[in-house]
N, C-alpha and C positions, 0 to 999 in steps of 0.2 A: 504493500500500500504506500510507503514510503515512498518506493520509487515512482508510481504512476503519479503523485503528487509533484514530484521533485521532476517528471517529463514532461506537464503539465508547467510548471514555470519554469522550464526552458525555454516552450517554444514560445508563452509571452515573453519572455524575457527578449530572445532572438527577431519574432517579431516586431521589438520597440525598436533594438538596434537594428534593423531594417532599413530605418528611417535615418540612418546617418548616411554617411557620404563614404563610395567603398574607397577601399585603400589601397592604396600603389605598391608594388611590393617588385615591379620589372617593370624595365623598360626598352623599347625596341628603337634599334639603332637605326638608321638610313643614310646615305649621302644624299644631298640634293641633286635633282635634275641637272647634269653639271649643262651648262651653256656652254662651255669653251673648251672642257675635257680637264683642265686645271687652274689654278690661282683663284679660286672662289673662296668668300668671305661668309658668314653671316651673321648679322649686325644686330637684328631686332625681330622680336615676333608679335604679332598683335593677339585679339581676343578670340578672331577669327581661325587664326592658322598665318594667317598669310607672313611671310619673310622677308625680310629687306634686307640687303648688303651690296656685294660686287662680283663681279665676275672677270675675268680678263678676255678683251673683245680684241680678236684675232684677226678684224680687218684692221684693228687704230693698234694693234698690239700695249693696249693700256686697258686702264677698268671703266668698269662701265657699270652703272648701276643700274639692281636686278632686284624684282621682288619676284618669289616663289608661290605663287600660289597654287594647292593641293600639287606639289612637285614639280610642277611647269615653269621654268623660269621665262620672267617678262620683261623684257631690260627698256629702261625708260629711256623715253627719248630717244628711241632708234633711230636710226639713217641721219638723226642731225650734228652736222659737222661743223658745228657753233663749239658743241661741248663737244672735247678731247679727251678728257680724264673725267669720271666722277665714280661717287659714290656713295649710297643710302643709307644712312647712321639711325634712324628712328621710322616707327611706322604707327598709324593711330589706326582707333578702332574703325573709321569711315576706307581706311586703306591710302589713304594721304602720306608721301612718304617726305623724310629732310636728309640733306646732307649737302653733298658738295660738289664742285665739278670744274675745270675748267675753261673758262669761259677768254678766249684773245688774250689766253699766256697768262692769265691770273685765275686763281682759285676764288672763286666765290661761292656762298651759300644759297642752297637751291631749295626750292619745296614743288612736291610734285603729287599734280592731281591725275593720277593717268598717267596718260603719255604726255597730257601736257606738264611744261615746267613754268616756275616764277625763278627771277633770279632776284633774293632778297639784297637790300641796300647795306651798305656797311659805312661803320663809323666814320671812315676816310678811305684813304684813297688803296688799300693797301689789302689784303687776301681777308678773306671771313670762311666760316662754317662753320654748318647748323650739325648739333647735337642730339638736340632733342627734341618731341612735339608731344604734346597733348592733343587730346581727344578733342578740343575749338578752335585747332591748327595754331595754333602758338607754338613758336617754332626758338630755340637757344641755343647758346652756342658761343661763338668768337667771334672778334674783329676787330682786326688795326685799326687805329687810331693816324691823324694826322701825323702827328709825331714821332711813331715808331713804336708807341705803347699797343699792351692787346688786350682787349676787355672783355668782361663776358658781357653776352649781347642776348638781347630777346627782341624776337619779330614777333609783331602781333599785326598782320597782314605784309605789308612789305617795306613798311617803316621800323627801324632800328632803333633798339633802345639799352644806354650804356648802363649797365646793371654797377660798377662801378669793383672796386678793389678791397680789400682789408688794409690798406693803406701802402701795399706795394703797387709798379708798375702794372702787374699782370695780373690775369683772372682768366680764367673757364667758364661756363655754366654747361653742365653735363646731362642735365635731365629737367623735367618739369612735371609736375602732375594736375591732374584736371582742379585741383584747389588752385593752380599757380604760383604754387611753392616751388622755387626755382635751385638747383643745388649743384654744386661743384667746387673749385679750389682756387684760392688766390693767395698772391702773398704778400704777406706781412710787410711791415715797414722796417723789420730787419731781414728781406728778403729772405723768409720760410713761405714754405705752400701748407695751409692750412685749407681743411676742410670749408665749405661757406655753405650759408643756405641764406636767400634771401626773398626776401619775403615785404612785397611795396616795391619802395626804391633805393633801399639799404642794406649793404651783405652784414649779414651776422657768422662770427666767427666762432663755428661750434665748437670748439676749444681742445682742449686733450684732457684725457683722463688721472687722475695721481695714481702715486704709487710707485714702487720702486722699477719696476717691470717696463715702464715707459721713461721717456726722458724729462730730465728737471724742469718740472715748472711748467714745461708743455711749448718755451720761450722756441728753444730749437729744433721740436720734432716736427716733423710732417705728416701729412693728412690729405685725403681725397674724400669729398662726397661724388659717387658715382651716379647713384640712382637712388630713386624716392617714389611710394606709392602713395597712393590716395589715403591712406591713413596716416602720412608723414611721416615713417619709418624710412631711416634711410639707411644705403648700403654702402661702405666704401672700406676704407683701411687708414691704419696708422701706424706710423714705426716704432719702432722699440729701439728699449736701451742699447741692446746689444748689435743694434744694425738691422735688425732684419723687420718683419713688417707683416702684421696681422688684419686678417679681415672681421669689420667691428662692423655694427646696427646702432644707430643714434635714434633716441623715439622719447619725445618728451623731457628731453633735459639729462638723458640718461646714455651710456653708449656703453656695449656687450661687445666684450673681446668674442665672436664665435670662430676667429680662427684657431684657438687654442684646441679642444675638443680633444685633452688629452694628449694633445701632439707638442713640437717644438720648433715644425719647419714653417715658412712663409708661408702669406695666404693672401688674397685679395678679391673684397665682393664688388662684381662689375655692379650685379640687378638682381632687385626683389620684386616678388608678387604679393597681391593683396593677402595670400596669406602668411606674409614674411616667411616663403622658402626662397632662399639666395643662391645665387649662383655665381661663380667667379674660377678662381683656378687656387690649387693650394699644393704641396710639398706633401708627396709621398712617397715612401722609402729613394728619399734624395732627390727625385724626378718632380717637375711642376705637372701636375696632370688637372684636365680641367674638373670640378668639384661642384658638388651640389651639397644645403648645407637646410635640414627637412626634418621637424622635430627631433632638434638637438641632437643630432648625429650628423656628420661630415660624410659624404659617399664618395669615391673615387670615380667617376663616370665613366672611366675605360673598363669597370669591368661591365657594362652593357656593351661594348663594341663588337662588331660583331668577330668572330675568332680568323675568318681570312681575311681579313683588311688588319688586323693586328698582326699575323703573320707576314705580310704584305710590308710592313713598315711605318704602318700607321699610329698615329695617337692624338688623342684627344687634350690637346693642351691646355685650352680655355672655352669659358661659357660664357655667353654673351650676353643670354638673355633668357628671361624665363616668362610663361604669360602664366596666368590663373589658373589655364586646366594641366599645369605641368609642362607645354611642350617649352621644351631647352630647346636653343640652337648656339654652334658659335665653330670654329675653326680648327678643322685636325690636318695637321702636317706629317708627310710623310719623309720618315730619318731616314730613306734611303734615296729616294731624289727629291729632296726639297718640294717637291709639290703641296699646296693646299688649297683644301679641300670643303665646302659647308658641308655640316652636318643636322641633321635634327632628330632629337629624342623624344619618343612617343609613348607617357606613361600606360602600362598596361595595367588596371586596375581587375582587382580580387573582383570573381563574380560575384554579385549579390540578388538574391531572390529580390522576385516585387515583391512590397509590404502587403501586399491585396494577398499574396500565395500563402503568405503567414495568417493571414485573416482567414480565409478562406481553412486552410488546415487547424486551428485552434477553432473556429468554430465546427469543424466536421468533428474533433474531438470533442467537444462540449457535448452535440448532439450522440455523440454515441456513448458520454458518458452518461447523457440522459435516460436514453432508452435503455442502459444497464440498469439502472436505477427503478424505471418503469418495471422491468421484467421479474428484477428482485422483489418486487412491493406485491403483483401478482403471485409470486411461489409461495410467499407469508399467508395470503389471502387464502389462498388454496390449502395451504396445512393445516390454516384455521377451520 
C-alpha cells in the first residue's frame, strides 16, 4: 500500500515538473554553410537563428559580410563594388544587421536592412565601426575624432553621438540592450582601460573589485565590458594580480569572478543571454578552448565537436555569442592549415512529456483507483 501511494505522488509530482523548461544536457555541432570554403567568422546570433559575421569573398579576395540564415549564407550587399572589405559585428531580432566595411579606402560603420546598406556618420573625418544594435536599430561602437582621438559612439539613425571617455583619450562601446544601457571600455586618465557602462550621456566606471587576488586599488588593473542583457547583467573580464585575467558578470553594483570555477587558467566572457548563461573562451588543460559558463559550471565546448573535424585539426577557440534558446556561435581554426571556420551549436534538450500526458495518466489512475474502490464496497455488500 505504501508503494501505490508513494507511485501515486510520483506521477503528481512528475506531472508538476512537467511544466518546467527541459534541460540541455548535449549539444550538436555544425559548420556553417561555408560561402567561400574558408576564413568565415561568426559574430552574432539573434532570437530567431539567424547569424551574422564574415566570410572571405573570392572575387574581392577580402571579407564580406554574411548573415546565415537556417545554414544558407546571404552576404550583404552583393555585387556592390563601393564596399571592399566588410563585416557584420551584431544582429537584432527584426534581422537588421551592424558592423563595418570599406567604403573609398576608409573603414566606416554600416547598418544593414537586407541587402540594403546605411553608411553611419562619424565623429570626424577618420574610420568608425559599429558594435552593437538593439532591437530599435540603435546601433554603437567607435569613431575618430577630428583630432586623432577614438570614442565610443552610438547611432541612433545615422547621426553620431560621442558617448565620451573615463577621462582618457579612448573608448569602445561594445554592446547595447533594448533599455539602452550602452557598455564597453575606456581609459582612464592614467591611461588604464576600465570597464564603462553608460547610461544618458555619461560613462560610469564600473570599477574593480578588492581583494588581494586582483590589483591595488583597482588604480592599475584592466577591465572590458563586453556585452549586456536586458536585465543589465553584464559580461566581460578583469585582470588579476598575477597577470592573467578572469571572466567576471557585473549586475547591480556587484561583479562575480565566474572564470575561476575551481580553475586557475585565463578566461574571458564575450556575451550573455537573458538567462545569464555566458559564453567567451577560457584555459583548459593549458589550451584556450572556447567555453560556455550554465549554472555555475564552466563547459569546454570542444567536447561537442564533432570527432572528425577534431581529428581533422580543428578546434573551437572562442564563442561569440549566445541567444536565449542556447544556440552558441563563434570561430574554430584549424592547427593544421590555419583555416577558419563559423561554427554553430545547437542545444539538444532532455525529452519531456506534454503536461496534458501527465494529466491524462494520473487521472486514468485516479479512475481506476476508483473503481477499485467501487468493487471492494460491492464484495462487503455481498458478504453482508
Amino acid at each position: 500500500m505504501k508503494f501505490k501511494r508513494f507511485g501515486f505522488a510520483l506521477v503528481f509530482a512528475t506531472a508538476a515538473a512537467g511544466s518546467m523548461p527541459a534541460w540541455c544536457d548535449d549539444y550538436q555541432f555544425s559548420f556553417l554553410t561555408k560561402y567561400s570554403g574558408f576564413g568565415e567568422s561568426a559574430n552574432a546570433v539573434n532570437a530567431s537563428g539567424q547569424i551574422a559575421g564574415s566570410a572571405l569573398a573570392l572575387y574581392l579576395n577580402t571579407g564580406q559580410a554574411v548573415v546565415w540564415t537556417s545554414g544558407s549564407p546571404n552576404p550583404l550587399a552583393t555585387g556592390d563594388w563601393t564596399i571592399t572589405s566588410s563585416a557584420a559585428a551584431a544582429i537584432n531580432a527584426s534581422g537588421q544587421t551592424a558592423g563595418s566595411g570599406m567604403v573609398d579606402g576608409k573603414y566606416v560603420a554600416l547598418k544593414w536592412d537586407g541587402a540594403t546598406y546605411t553608411v553611419l556618420n562619424s565623429l570626424g573625418s577618420g574610420p568608425s565601426f559599429a558594435l552593437g544594435l538593439n532591437d530599435a536599430g540603435v546601433a554603437v561602437g567607435q569613431s575618430q575624432l577630428q583630432y586623432g582621438a577614438t570614442h565610443a559612439t552610438l547611432w541612433n539613425g545615422t547621426q553620431a553621438t560621442d558617448l565620451g571617455t573615463l577621462g582618457g583619450t579612448t573608448s569602445v562601446a561594445n554592446s547595447i540592450n533594448n533599455q539602452g544601457m550602452v557598455v564597453g571600455q575606456s581609459w582612464t586618465a592614467y591611461n588604464v582601460r576600465h570597464a564603462a557602462l553608460w547610461t544618458g550621456d555619461h560613462a560610469v566606471d564600473l570599477g574593480m573589485p578588492g581583494g588581494a587576488a586582483y590589483c591595488s586599488g583597482g588604480t592599475y588593473c584592466e577591465s572590458s565590458a563586453n556585452d549586456i542583457n536586458d536585465s543589465g547583467q553584464i559580461a566581460g573580464y578583469l585582470t588579476l594580480a598575477n597577470g592573467g585575467y578572469h571572466a567576471v558578470v557585473w549586475h547591480d553594483g556587484t561583479v562575480t569572478d565566474i572564470g575561476q570555477a575551481g580553475r586557475t587558467g585565463n578566461s574571458t566572457a564575450s556575451a550573455i543571454n537573458s538567462h545569464g548563461q555566458v559564453v567567451g573562451y577560457a584555459q583548459f588543460e593549458g589550451s584556450l578552448h572556447a567555453a560556455l559558463w550554465s549554472n555555475g559550471n564552466v563547459i569546454d565546448l570542444n567536447s561537442f565537436l564533432d570527432p572528425i573535424a577534431a581529428q581533422q585539426g580543428w578546434v573551437l577557440m572562442t564563442a561569440s555569442d549566445i541567444n536565449d534558446n542556447g544556440l552558441v556561435v563563434g570561430t574554430a581554426f584549424n592547427q593544421n592549415n590555419g583555416k577558419a571556420a563559423a561554427y554553430l551549436l545547437s542545444p539538444v534538450l532532455a525529452p519531456v512529456p506534454e503536461p496534458s500526458s501527465y494529466t491524462l495518466l494520473a487521472a486514468g489512475l485516479v479512475a481506476v483507483g476508483a473503481a477499485s474502490r467501487r468493487r471492494a464496497e460491492r464484495r462487503k455488500r455481498q458478504d453482508h
